[in-house]
C-alpha positions in Angstrom: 125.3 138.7 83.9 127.1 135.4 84.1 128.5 134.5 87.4 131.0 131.9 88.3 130.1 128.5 90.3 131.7 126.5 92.0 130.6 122.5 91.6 130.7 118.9 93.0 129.6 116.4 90.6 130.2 112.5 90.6 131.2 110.5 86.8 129.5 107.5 85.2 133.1 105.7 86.8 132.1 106.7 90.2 134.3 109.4 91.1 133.8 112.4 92.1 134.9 115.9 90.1 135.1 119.0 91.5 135.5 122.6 89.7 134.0 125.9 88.4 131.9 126.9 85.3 130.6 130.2 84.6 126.8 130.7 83.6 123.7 132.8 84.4 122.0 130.4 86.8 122.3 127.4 88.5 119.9 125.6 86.5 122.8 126.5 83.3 125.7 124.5 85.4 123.8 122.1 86.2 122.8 121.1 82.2 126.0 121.7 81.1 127.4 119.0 83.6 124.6 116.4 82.8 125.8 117.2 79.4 129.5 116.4 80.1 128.2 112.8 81.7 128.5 114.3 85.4 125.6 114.2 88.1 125.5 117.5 89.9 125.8 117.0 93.6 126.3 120.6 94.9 126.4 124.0 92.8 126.8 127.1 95.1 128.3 130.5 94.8 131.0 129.4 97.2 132.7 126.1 98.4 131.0 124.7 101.6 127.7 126.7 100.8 124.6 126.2 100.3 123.3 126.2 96.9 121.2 124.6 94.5 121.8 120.8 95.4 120.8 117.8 94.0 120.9 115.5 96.8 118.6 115.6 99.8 120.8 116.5 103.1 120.4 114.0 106.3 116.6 115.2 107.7 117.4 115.4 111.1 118.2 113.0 113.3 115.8 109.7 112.5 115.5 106.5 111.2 113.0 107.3 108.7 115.3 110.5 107.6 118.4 108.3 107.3 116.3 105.7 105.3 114.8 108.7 102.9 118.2 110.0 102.4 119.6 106.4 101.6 116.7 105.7 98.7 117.3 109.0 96.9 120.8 109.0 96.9 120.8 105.2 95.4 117.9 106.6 92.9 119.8 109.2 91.8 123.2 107.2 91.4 121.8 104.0 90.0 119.5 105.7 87.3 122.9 107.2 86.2 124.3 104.2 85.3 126.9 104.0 88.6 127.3 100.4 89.5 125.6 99.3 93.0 128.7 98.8 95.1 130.3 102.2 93.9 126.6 103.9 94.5 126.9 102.5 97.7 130.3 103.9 98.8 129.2 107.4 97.3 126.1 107.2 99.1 128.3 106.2 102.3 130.6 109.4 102.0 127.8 111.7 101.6 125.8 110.9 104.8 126.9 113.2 107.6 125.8 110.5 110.4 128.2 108.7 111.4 126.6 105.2 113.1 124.3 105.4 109.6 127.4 105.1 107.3 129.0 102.5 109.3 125.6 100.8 108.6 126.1 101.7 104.8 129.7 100.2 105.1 128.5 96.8 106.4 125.5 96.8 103.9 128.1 97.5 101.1 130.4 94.7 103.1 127.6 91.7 102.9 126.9 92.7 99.0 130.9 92.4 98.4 130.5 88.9 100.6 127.8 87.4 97.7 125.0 88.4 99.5 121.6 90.0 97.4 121.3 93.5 97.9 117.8 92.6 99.6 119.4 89.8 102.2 122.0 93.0 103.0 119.4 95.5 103.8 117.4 92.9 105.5 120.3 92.3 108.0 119.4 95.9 109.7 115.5 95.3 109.8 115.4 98.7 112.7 116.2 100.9 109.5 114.8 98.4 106.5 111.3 97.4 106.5 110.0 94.5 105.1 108.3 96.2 102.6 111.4 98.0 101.4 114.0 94.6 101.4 111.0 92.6 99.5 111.0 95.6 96.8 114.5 95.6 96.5 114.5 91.8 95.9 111.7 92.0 92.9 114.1 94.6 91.7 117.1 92.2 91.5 115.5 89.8 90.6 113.5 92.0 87.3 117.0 93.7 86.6 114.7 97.3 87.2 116.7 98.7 90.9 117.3 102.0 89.4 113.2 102.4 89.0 112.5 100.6 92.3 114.6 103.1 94.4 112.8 105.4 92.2 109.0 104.2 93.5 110.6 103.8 97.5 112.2 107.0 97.5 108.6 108.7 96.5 106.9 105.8 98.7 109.3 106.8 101.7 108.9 110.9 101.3 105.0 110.5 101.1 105.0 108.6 104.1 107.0 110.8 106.4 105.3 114.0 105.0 101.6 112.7 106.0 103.4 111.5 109.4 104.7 115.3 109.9 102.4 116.2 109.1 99.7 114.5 112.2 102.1 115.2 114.3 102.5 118.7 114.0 98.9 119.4 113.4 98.7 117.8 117.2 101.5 119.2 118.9 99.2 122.9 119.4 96.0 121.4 120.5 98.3 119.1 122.8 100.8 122.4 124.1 97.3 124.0 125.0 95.9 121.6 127.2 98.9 120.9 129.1 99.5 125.0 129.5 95.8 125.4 130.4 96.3 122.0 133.0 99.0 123.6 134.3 97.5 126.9 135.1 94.8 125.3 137.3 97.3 123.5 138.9 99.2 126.0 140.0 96.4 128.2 141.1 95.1 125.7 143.0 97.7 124.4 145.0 99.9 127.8 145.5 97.7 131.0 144.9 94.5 129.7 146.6 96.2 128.7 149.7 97.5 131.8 150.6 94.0 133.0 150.3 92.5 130.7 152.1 94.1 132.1 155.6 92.1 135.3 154.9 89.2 133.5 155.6 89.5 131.8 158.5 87.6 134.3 160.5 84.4 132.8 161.6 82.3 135.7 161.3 83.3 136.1 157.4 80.4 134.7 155.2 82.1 133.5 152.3 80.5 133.4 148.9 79.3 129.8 147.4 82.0 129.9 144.7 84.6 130.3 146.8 84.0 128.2 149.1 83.6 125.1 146.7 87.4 126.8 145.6 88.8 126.6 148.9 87.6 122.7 148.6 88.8 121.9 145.3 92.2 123.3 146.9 92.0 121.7 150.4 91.4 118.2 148.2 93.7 119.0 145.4 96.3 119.4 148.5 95.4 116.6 150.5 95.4 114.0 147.9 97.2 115.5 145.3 100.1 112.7 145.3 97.5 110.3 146.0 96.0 111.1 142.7 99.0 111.5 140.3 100.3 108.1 141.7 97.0 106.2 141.1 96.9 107.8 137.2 100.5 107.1 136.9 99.7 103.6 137.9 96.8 103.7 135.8 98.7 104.5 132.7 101.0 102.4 133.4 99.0 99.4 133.5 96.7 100.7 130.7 100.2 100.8 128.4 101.2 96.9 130.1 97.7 95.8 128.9 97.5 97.6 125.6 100.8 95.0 124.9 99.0 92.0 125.0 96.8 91.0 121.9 93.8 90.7 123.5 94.7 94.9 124.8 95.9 96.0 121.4 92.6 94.5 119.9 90.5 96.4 122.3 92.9 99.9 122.2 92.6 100.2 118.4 89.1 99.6 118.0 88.4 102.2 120.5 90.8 104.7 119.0 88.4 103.9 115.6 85.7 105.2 117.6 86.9 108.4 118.9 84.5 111.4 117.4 86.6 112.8 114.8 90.4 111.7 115.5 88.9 107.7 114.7 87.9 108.8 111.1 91.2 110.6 110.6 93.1 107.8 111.7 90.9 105.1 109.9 91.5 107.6 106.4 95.0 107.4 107.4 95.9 103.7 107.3 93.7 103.4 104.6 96.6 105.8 102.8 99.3 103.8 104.2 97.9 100.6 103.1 96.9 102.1 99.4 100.3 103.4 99.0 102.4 100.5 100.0 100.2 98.2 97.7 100.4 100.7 95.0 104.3 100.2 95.7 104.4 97.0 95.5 102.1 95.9 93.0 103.9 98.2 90.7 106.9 96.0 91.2 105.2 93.6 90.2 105.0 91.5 93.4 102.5 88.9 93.6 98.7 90.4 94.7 98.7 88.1 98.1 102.4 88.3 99.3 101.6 92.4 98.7 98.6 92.0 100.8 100.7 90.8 103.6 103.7 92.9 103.9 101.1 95.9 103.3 100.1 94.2 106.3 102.8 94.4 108.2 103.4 98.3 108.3 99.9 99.3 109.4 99.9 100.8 113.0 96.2 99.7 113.6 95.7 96.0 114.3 92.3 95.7 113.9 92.3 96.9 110.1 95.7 94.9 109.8 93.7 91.7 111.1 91.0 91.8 108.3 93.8 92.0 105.4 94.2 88.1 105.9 90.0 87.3 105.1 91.2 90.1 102.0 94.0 87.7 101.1 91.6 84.2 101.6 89.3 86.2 98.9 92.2 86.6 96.6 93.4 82.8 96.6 89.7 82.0 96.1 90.0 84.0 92.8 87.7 86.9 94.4 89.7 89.4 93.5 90.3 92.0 96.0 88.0 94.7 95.7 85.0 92.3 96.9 87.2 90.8 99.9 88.2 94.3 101.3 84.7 95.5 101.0 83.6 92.4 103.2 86.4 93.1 106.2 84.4 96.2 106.6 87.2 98.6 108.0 88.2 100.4 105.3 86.1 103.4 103.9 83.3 102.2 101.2 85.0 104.2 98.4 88.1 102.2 98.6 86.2 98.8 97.1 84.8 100.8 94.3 88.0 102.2 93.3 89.3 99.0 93.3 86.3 97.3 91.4 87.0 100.1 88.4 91.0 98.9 88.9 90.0 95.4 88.3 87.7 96.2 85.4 90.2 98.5 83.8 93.5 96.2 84.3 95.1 98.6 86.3 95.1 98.0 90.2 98.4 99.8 90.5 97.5 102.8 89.6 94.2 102.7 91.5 95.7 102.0 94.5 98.2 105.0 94.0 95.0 107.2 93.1 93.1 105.6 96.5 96.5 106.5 98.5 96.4 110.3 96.8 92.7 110.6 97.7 93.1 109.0 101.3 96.3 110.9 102.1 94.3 114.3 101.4 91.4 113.0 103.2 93.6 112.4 106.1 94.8 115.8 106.3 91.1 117.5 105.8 90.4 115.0 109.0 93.1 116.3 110.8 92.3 120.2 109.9 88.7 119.5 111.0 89.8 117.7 114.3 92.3 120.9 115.3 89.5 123.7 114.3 87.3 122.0 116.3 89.1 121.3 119.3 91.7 124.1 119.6 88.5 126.6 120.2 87.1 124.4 122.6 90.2 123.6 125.0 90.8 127.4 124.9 87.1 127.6 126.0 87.1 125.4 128.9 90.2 126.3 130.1 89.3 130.1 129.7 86.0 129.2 131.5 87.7 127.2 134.3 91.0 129.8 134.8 88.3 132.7 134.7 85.7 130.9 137.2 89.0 130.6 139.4 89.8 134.2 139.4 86.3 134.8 139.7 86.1 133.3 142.5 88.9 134.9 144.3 87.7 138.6 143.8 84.1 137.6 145.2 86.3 136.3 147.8 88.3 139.3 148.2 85.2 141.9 148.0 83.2 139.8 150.7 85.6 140.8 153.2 83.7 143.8 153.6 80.5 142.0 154.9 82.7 141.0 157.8 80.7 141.6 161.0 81.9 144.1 163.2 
Protein backbone atom coordinates (compact mmCIF):
# COMPACT_ATOMS: atom_id res chain seq x y z
CA UNK A 1 0.00 0.00 0.00
CA UNK A 2 1.67 3.22 -0.93
CA UNK A 3 2.12 5.61 1.87
CA UNK A 4 2.98 9.25 1.77
CA UNK A 5 6.59 10.73 2.88
CA UNK A 6 7.55 13.56 3.77
CA UNK A 7 11.44 14.54 2.45
CA UNK A 8 14.50 16.80 2.92
CA UNK A 9 16.80 16.65 0.05
CA UNK A 10 19.69 19.13 -1.03
CA UNK A 11 20.11 20.04 -5.29
CA UNK A 12 23.28 19.83 -7.36
CA UNK A 13 23.01 24.12 -6.75
CA UNK A 14 23.21 23.56 -3.16
CA UNK A 15 19.97 24.26 -1.86
CA UNK A 16 18.00 22.51 -0.04
CA UNK A 17 14.18 21.13 -1.21
CA UNK A 18 11.73 20.03 0.97
CA UNK A 19 8.32 18.16 0.12
CA UNK A 20 6.23 14.85 -0.09
CA UNK A 21 6.13 11.82 -2.53
CA UNK A 22 4.04 8.92 -2.21
CA UNK A 23 5.60 5.26 -2.58
CA UNK A 24 5.73 1.87 -0.93
CA UNK A 25 8.93 2.27 0.97
CA UNK A 26 11.58 4.45 1.81
CA UNK A 27 14.04 2.90 -0.24
CA UNK A 28 11.17 4.05 -3.50
CA UNK A 29 11.51 7.95 -2.34
CA UNK A 30 14.73 7.85 -1.93
CA UNK A 31 15.41 6.59 -5.94
CA UNK A 32 13.01 8.64 -7.16
CA UNK A 33 14.84 11.79 -5.66
CA UNK A 34 18.41 10.65 -6.83
CA UNK A 35 16.56 10.37 -9.99
CA UNK A 36 15.26 14.04 -9.97
CA UNK A 37 19.11 15.15 -9.24
CA UNK A 38 18.28 15.54 -5.32
CA UNK A 39 20.41 13.88 -2.44
CA UNK A 40 18.07 12.56 0.22
CA UNK A 41 18.83 13.94 3.62
CA UNK A 42 15.84 12.81 5.71
CA UNK A 43 12.66 10.63 4.58
CA UNK A 44 10.31 9.90 7.52
CA UNK A 45 6.58 9.34 7.88
CA UNK A 46 6.40 12.72 9.62
CA UNK A 47 8.33 16.13 9.68
CA UNK A 48 10.90 16.20 12.56
CA UNK A 49 10.96 12.21 12.74
CA UNK A 50 13.02 9.83 12.55
CA UNK A 51 13.20 7.96 9.41
CA UNK A 52 15.35 6.49 6.98
CA UNK A 53 18.23 9.12 6.76
CA UNK A 54 21.02 9.56 4.79
CA UNK A 55 23.27 11.49 6.85
CA UNK A 56 24.96 10.32 10.05
CA UNK A 57 23.49 12.37 13.14
CA UNK A 58 26.24 14.14 15.67
CA UNK A 59 27.55 10.76 17.77
CA UNK A 60 27.48 12.16 20.96
CA UNK A 61 29.32 14.61 22.27
CA UNK A 62 33.26 14.10 21.02
CA UNK A 63 35.81 15.17 19.01
CA UNK A 64 36.17 12.11 17.10
CA UNK A 65 32.07 12.07 16.53
CA UNK A 66 32.11 15.67 15.36
CA UNK A 67 35.11 14.78 13.02
CA UNK A 68 33.16 11.42 11.70
CA UNK A 69 30.10 13.45 11.14
CA UNK A 70 32.15 16.20 9.26
CA UNK A 71 33.95 13.48 6.67
CA UNK A 72 30.58 11.89 5.66
CA UNK A 73 28.73 14.76 5.28
CA UNK A 74 31.55 16.32 2.82
CA UNK A 75 31.64 12.64 1.17
CA UNK A 76 28.31 12.57 0.55
CA UNK A 77 28.02 16.28 -0.73
CA UNK A 78 31.14 16.42 -2.77
CA UNK A 79 30.64 13.02 -4.66
CA UNK A 80 27.42 14.78 -5.71
CA UNK A 81 28.91 17.25 -7.54
CA UNK A 82 28.11 20.26 -4.70
CA UNK A 83 30.98 22.75 -4.83
CA UNK A 84 33.32 22.72 -1.62
CA UNK A 85 32.31 26.05 -0.02
CA UNK A 86 28.52 25.35 -0.54
CA UNK A 87 29.24 21.54 0.98
CA UNK A 88 30.73 23.28 3.65
CA UNK A 89 27.86 25.67 4.60
CA UNK A 90 25.37 22.62 4.24
CA UNK A 91 27.57 20.58 6.30
CA UNK A 92 27.61 23.70 8.77
CA UNK A 93 23.70 23.87 9.09
CA UNK A 94 23.26 20.24 9.63
CA UNK A 95 25.50 19.79 12.73
CA UNK A 96 23.52 20.23 15.88
CA UNK A 97 26.69 21.38 18.02
CA UNK A 98 26.93 24.52 18.14
CA UNK A 99 30.97 25.44 19.12
CA UNK A 100 31.58 22.55 16.04
CA UNK A 101 29.76 24.70 13.46
CA UNK A 102 31.26 27.89 14.46
CA UNK A 103 34.51 25.72 13.72
CA UNK A 104 32.89 24.81 10.25
CA UNK A 105 32.19 28.59 9.72
CA UNK A 106 35.78 29.61 10.27
CA UNK A 107 37.06 26.62 8.18
CA UNK A 108 34.67 27.74 5.43
CA UNK A 109 35.96 31.47 6.29
CA UNK A 110 39.95 30.72 5.64
CA UNK A 111 38.94 28.70 2.26
CA UNK A 112 36.88 31.97 1.15
CA UNK A 113 40.24 33.97 2.42
CA UNK A 114 42.58 31.79 -0.48
CA UNK A 115 43.59 29.41 1.94
CA UNK A 116 43.84 25.31 0.76
CA UNK A 117 41.17 23.35 2.13
CA UNK A 118 44.17 21.37 3.93
CA UNK A 119 45.94 24.79 5.57
CA UNK A 120 42.07 25.43 6.81
CA UNK A 121 41.51 22.27 8.52
CA UNK A 122 45.02 22.29 9.72
CA UNK A 123 44.23 25.63 11.67
CA UNK A 124 42.09 23.48 14.32
CA UNK A 125 44.74 20.56 14.70
CA UNK A 126 42.49 19.43 18.44
CA UNK A 127 39.78 18.26 15.83
CA UNK A 128 42.12 17.65 12.42
CA UNK A 129 44.88 15.22 12.64
CA UNK A 130 47.72 15.34 10.66
CA UNK A 131 46.98 12.47 8.96
CA UNK A 132 43.60 13.75 7.88
CA UNK A 133 44.88 17.70 6.70
CA UNK A 134 47.93 15.81 4.68
CA UNK A 135 45.04 13.54 2.94
CA UNK A 136 43.03 16.38 2.21
CA UNK A 137 46.08 18.20 0.59
CA UNK A 138 47.05 15.03 -1.85
CA UNK A 139 43.39 15.35 -2.61
CA UNK A 140 43.65 19.01 -3.78
CA UNK A 141 46.38 18.69 -5.11
CA UNK A 142 45.18 15.15 -7.40
CA UNK A 143 41.76 17.01 -8.08
CA UNK A 144 40.18 13.42 -6.30
CA UNK A 145 38.45 15.23 -2.66
CA UNK A 146 35.23 13.60 -3.27
CA UNK A 147 37.08 9.98 -3.13
CA UNK A 148 39.46 11.16 -0.28
CA UNK A 149 36.57 12.12 2.13
CA UNK A 150 35.36 8.88 0.83
CA UNK A 151 38.61 6.69 2.24
CA UNK A 152 38.67 9.21 5.73
CA UNK A 153 35.16 8.83 6.43
CA UNK A 154 35.64 4.79 6.30
CA UNK A 155 39.28 5.43 7.89
CA UNK A 156 37.61 7.65 10.72
CA UNK A 157 34.40 5.10 11.41
CA UNK A 158 36.88 2.05 11.56
CA UNK A 159 38.88 3.71 13.95
CA UNK A 160 36.25 4.81 16.48
CA UNK A 161 34.47 1.38 16.17
CA UNK A 162 37.67 -0.71 17.30
CA UNK A 163 38.18 2.17 20.07
CA UNK A 164 34.43 1.50 21.28
CA UNK A 165 34.81 -1.08 21.11
CA UNK A 166 38.25 -1.69 23.88
CA UNK A 167 36.65 0.47 25.84
CA UNK A 168 33.53 -1.09 26.39
CA UNK A 169 34.84 -4.56 26.47
CA UNK A 170 36.85 -3.01 29.70
CA UNK A 171 34.36 -0.99 31.36
CA UNK A 172 32.66 -4.65 33.06
CA UNK A 173 35.88 -6.23 34.15
CA UNK A 174 36.88 -2.64 35.41
CA UNK A 175 32.93 -1.99 37.22
CA UNK A 176 33.73 -5.45 38.97
CA UNK A 177 36.77 -4.85 40.62
CA UNK A 178 36.00 -1.55 41.85
CA UNK A 179 32.31 -3.01 43.26
CA UNK A 180 34.25 -6.04 44.67
CA UNK A 181 37.15 -3.28 46.23
CA UNK A 182 34.48 -1.53 47.52
CA UNK A 183 32.78 -4.33 49.32
CA UNK A 184 35.88 -5.18 51.34
CA UNK A 185 36.18 -1.76 52.11
CA UNK A 186 33.24 -1.24 53.61
CA UNK A 187 33.15 -4.39 55.54
CA UNK A 188 36.28 -3.75 56.86
CA UNK A 189 36.16 -0.43 58.21
CA UNK A 190 32.23 -0.28 59.27
CA UNK A 191 30.79 -3.82 59.77
CA UNK A 192 33.85 -5.35 61.51
CA UNK A 193 34.22 -2.74 63.93
CA UNK A 194 31.07 -2.97 65.44
CA UNK A 195 32.01 -6.61 65.90
CA UNK A 196 35.00 -6.22 67.27
CA UNK A 197 33.52 -4.74 70.78
CA UNK A 198 31.91 -8.20 71.18
CA UNK A 199 35.08 -9.52 71.71
CA UNK A 200 36.70 -7.64 74.06
CA UNK A 201 36.03 -9.97 76.84
CA UNK A 202 39.21 -11.58 77.89
CA UNK A 203 37.93 -14.95 78.61
CA UNK A 204 36.49 -15.28 74.83
CA UNK A 205 38.96 -17.47 72.67
CA UNK A 206 38.49 -16.10 69.45
CA UNK A 207 38.96 -18.20 66.28
CA UNK A 208 42.40 -17.76 64.14
CA UNK A 209 40.41 -16.23 61.20
CA UNK A 210 38.90 -13.77 62.97
CA UNK A 211 41.31 -12.67 64.72
CA UNK A 212 43.70 -11.92 61.71
CA UNK A 213 40.04 -9.94 60.57
CA UNK A 214 39.87 -7.95 63.52
CA UNK A 215 43.74 -6.95 62.40
CA UNK A 216 43.22 -6.34 58.84
CA UNK A 217 40.43 -3.88 60.36
CA UNK A 218 42.35 -2.37 63.30
CA UNK A 219 45.26 -1.64 60.43
CA UNK A 220 42.89 -0.85 57.68
CA UNK A 221 41.54 1.84 60.34
CA UNK A 222 44.65 2.99 61.69
CA UNK A 223 46.40 3.74 58.48
CA UNK A 224 43.80 3.82 56.16
CA UNK A 225 44.43 7.60 55.10
CA UNK A 226 47.95 6.94 55.47
CA UNK A 227 47.65 4.49 52.70
CA UNK A 228 45.26 6.09 50.18
CA UNK A 229 47.57 9.32 50.47
CA UNK A 230 50.82 7.38 49.77
CA UNK A 231 48.98 5.56 46.51
CA UNK A 232 47.53 8.81 45.56
CA UNK A 233 50.99 10.14 45.76
CA UNK A 234 52.22 7.27 44.11
CA UNK A 235 50.02 7.64 41.11
CA UNK A 236 50.58 10.81 40.89
CA UNK A 237 54.20 10.67 40.52
CA UNK A 238 53.96 7.46 38.41
CA UNK A 239 51.55 9.71 35.82
CA UNK A 240 54.51 12.96 36.33
CA UNK A 241 57.15 10.33 35.33
CA UNK A 242 55.30 8.43 32.66
CA UNK A 243 55.43 12.36 30.93
CA UNK A 244 58.90 12.41 30.47
CA UNK A 245 60.47 10.40 27.44
CA UNK A 246 62.60 8.47 29.28
CA UNK A 247 58.93 7.34 31.50
CA UNK A 248 56.81 6.96 28.36
CA UNK A 249 59.70 4.64 26.95
CA UNK A 250 59.60 2.51 30.02
CA UNK A 251 55.43 2.71 30.56
CA UNK A 252 54.77 1.32 27.06
CA UNK A 253 57.19 -1.30 26.94
CA UNK A 254 55.84 -2.60 30.08
CA UNK A 255 52.24 -2.32 28.95
CA UNK A 256 53.65 -4.66 25.84
CA UNK A 257 54.39 -7.06 28.38
CA UNK A 258 51.29 -7.44 30.32
CA UNK A 259 49.97 -11.30 29.90
CA UNK A 260 47.27 -10.98 27.56
CA UNK A 261 46.22 -7.11 27.47
CA UNK A 262 50.12 -6.44 25.89
CA UNK A 263 49.23 -8.73 22.86
CA UNK A 264 45.90 -7.10 22.37
CA UNK A 265 47.31 -3.80 22.56
CA UNK A 266 50.39 -4.64 20.37
CA UNK A 267 47.52 -6.29 17.62
CA UNK A 268 45.91 -3.13 18.02
CA UNK A 269 48.37 -0.43 16.89
CA UNK A 270 49.50 -2.79 14.54
CA UNK A 271 45.67 -2.06 13.02
CA UNK A 272 45.96 1.55 13.53
CA UNK A 273 49.20 1.80 11.79
CA UNK A 274 47.94 -0.76 8.76
CA UNK A 275 44.95 1.27 8.31
CA UNK A 276 46.37 4.73 8.30
CA UNK A 277 49.05 3.49 5.73
CA UNK A 278 46.45 1.80 3.80
CA UNK A 279 44.86 5.36 3.83
CA UNK A 280 47.42 7.10 2.83
CA UNK A 281 49.21 5.15 0.39
CA UNK A 282 45.96 4.88 -1.39
CA UNK A 283 46.16 8.60 -1.84
CA UNK A 284 48.90 8.15 -3.27
CA UNK A 285 51.29 9.89 -0.72
CA UNK A 286 54.82 9.20 -0.85
CA UNK A 287 55.83 5.57 1.06
CA UNK A 288 58.26 7.61 3.73
CA UNK A 289 56.22 10.83 4.43
CA UNK A 290 53.16 7.95 5.06
CA UNK A 291 55.48 6.20 7.27
CA UNK A 292 55.73 9.21 9.37
CA UNK A 293 52.45 10.68 9.90
CA UNK A 294 51.26 6.89 10.45
CA UNK A 295 53.74 7.62 12.99
CA UNK A 296 52.36 10.22 14.51
CA UNK A 297 48.83 8.73 15.52
CA UNK A 298 50.16 5.59 17.31
CA UNK A 299 49.42 5.72 21.08
CA UNK A 300 52.53 3.37 21.90
CA UNK A 301 55.92 5.04 21.65
CA UNK A 302 57.92 2.27 21.58
CA UNK A 303 56.41 0.79 18.25
CA UNK A 304 56.14 4.49 17.07
CA UNK A 305 60.04 4.86 17.66
CA UNK A 306 60.99 1.83 15.37
CA UNK A 307 58.89 3.37 12.31
CA UNK A 308 61.94 5.85 11.74
CA UNK A 309 64.80 2.59 11.27
CA UNK A 310 61.37 1.41 8.88
CA UNK A 311 61.61 4.72 7.00
CA UNK A 312 65.92 4.61 6.93
CA UNK A 313 65.12 1.11 5.13
CA UNK A 314 62.82 2.64 2.65
CA UNK A 315 65.30 5.64 1.53
CA UNK A 316 67.92 2.89 1.25
CA UNK A 317 65.64 1.28 -1.37
CA UNK A 318 64.76 -1.74 1.17
CA UNK A 319 61.42 -1.58 0.72
CA UNK A 320 59.41 -1.79 3.68
CA UNK A 321 58.41 -5.15 4.42
CA UNK A 322 62.22 -6.11 5.30
CA UNK A 323 62.70 -2.74 7.51
CA UNK A 324 59.46 -3.38 9.64
CA UNK A 325 60.35 -6.99 10.08
CA UNK A 326 63.87 -5.81 11.54
CA UNK A 327 62.13 -3.11 14.22
CA UNK A 328 60.84 -6.20 15.65
CA UNK A 329 57.48 -4.82 17.32
CA UNK A 330 55.11 -5.60 15.01
CA UNK A 331 53.55 -9.20 14.77
CA UNK A 332 55.75 -11.54 12.20
CA UNK A 333 52.74 -11.84 9.86
CA UNK A 334 52.71 -8.24 9.12
CA UNK A 335 56.24 -8.44 7.03
CA UNK A 336 54.98 -11.27 5.08
CA UNK A 337 51.89 -9.59 4.10
CA UNK A 338 53.86 -6.89 3.04
CA UNK A 339 56.58 -8.97 1.20
CA UNK A 340 53.43 -10.55 -1.02
CA UNK A 341 52.23 -6.49 -1.34
CA UNK A 342 55.60 -5.69 -2.73
CA UNK A 343 55.81 -8.67 -4.99
CA UNK A 344 52.34 -8.21 -6.28
CA UNK A 345 52.38 -4.20 -6.76
CA UNK A 346 49.85 -3.60 -4.50
CA UNK A 347 50.91 -2.33 -0.89
CA UNK A 348 47.65 -0.50 -0.55
CA UNK A 349 45.64 -3.03 -0.54
CA UNK A 350 47.82 -5.21 1.69
CA UNK A 351 47.98 -2.91 4.18
CA UNK A 352 44.08 -2.43 4.18
CA UNK A 353 43.95 -6.51 4.30
CA UNK A 354 46.79 -6.39 7.39
CA UNK A 355 44.49 -3.57 9.16
CA UNK A 356 41.19 -5.99 8.48
CA UNK A 357 43.12 -8.96 9.90
CA UNK A 358 44.75 -6.93 12.91
CA UNK A 359 41.53 -5.09 13.73
CA UNK A 360 39.70 -8.66 14.14
CA UNK A 361 42.66 -9.97 15.97
CA UNK A 362 42.42 -7.10 18.23
CA UNK A 363 39.01 -7.81 19.22
CA UNK A 364 39.58 -11.89 19.64
CA UNK A 365 42.53 -10.39 22.08
CA UNK A 366 40.17 -8.37 23.84
CA UNK A 367 37.37 -11.30 24.10
CA UNK A 368 40.09 -13.57 25.43
CA UNK A 369 41.43 -11.00 28.03
CA UNK A 370 37.51 -10.32 29.47
CA UNK A 371 36.69 -14.32 29.53
CA UNK A 372 39.62 -14.73 31.30
CA UNK A 373 39.58 -12.20 33.80
CA UNK A 374 35.96 -11.36 34.50
CA UNK A 375 35.74 -15.15 36.08
CA UNK A 376 38.70 -14.57 38.03
CA UNK A 377 37.95 -11.03 39.73
CA UNK A 378 34.49 -12.52 40.50
CA UNK A 379 36.60 -15.46 42.12
CA UNK A 380 38.80 -13.63 44.27
CA UNK A 381 36.55 -11.14 45.29
CA UNK A 382 33.85 -13.99 46.03
CA UNK A 383 36.71 -15.84 47.96
CA UNK A 384 37.82 -12.74 49.92
CA UNK A 385 33.93 -11.23 50.59
CA UNK A 386 33.08 -14.95 51.58
CA UNK A 387 36.37 -15.55 53.90
CA UNK A 388 35.13 -12.14 55.46
CA UNK A 389 31.70 -13.33 56.30
CA UNK A 390 33.18 -16.44 57.15
CA UNK A 391 35.00 -15.12 59.53
CA UNK A 392 32.35 -13.26 61.30
CA UNK A 393 29.92 -16.25 61.90
CA UNK A 394 32.97 -18.32 63.47
CA UNK A 395 33.17 -15.22 65.34
CA UNK A 396 29.69 -15.08 66.29
CA UNK A 397 29.26 -18.92 67.15
CA UNK A 398 32.48 -18.88 69.35
CA UNK A 399 30.72 -16.82 71.77
CA UNK A 400 29.35 -19.81 73.12
CA UNK A 401 32.79 -21.21 74.33
CA UNK A 402 32.90 -18.18 76.61
CA UNK A 403 33.99 -19.38 80.06
CA UNK A 404 31.59 -19.12 82.63
Amino acid sequence: MATTFFFRAVASDGKPRTGTLTADTEKLVASELRRQGLIPVYIGLEKGTQGFAFKLPSIGRSKRGDVLFFTQELSTLLNAGIPLDRALTITGELTTRADFRSLILDVTRLLKGGKSLADSLAAHPSHFSELYTNMVRAGEASGSLAKIFDRLAEFEKTRDELRGYIIGSLIYPALLTVVGLGSILVLLNFVVPQFAQIFSDPRMKIPTATLMMLKASELLNAYGLIAAGGLTAAVIALRVYIRTTEGRDWWDGFRLKLPLLGDALRKAETARFARAMGTLVSSSVPLVQAIGISKGILNNRRIAATLDKVAQGVKRGEGIAGPLTRAGEFPPLAGHLLTVGEETGHIDAMFHRMADIYEGETRTAIRRFTTIFEPVIILVMGLMVGTLILSLMLAITSINDVAI
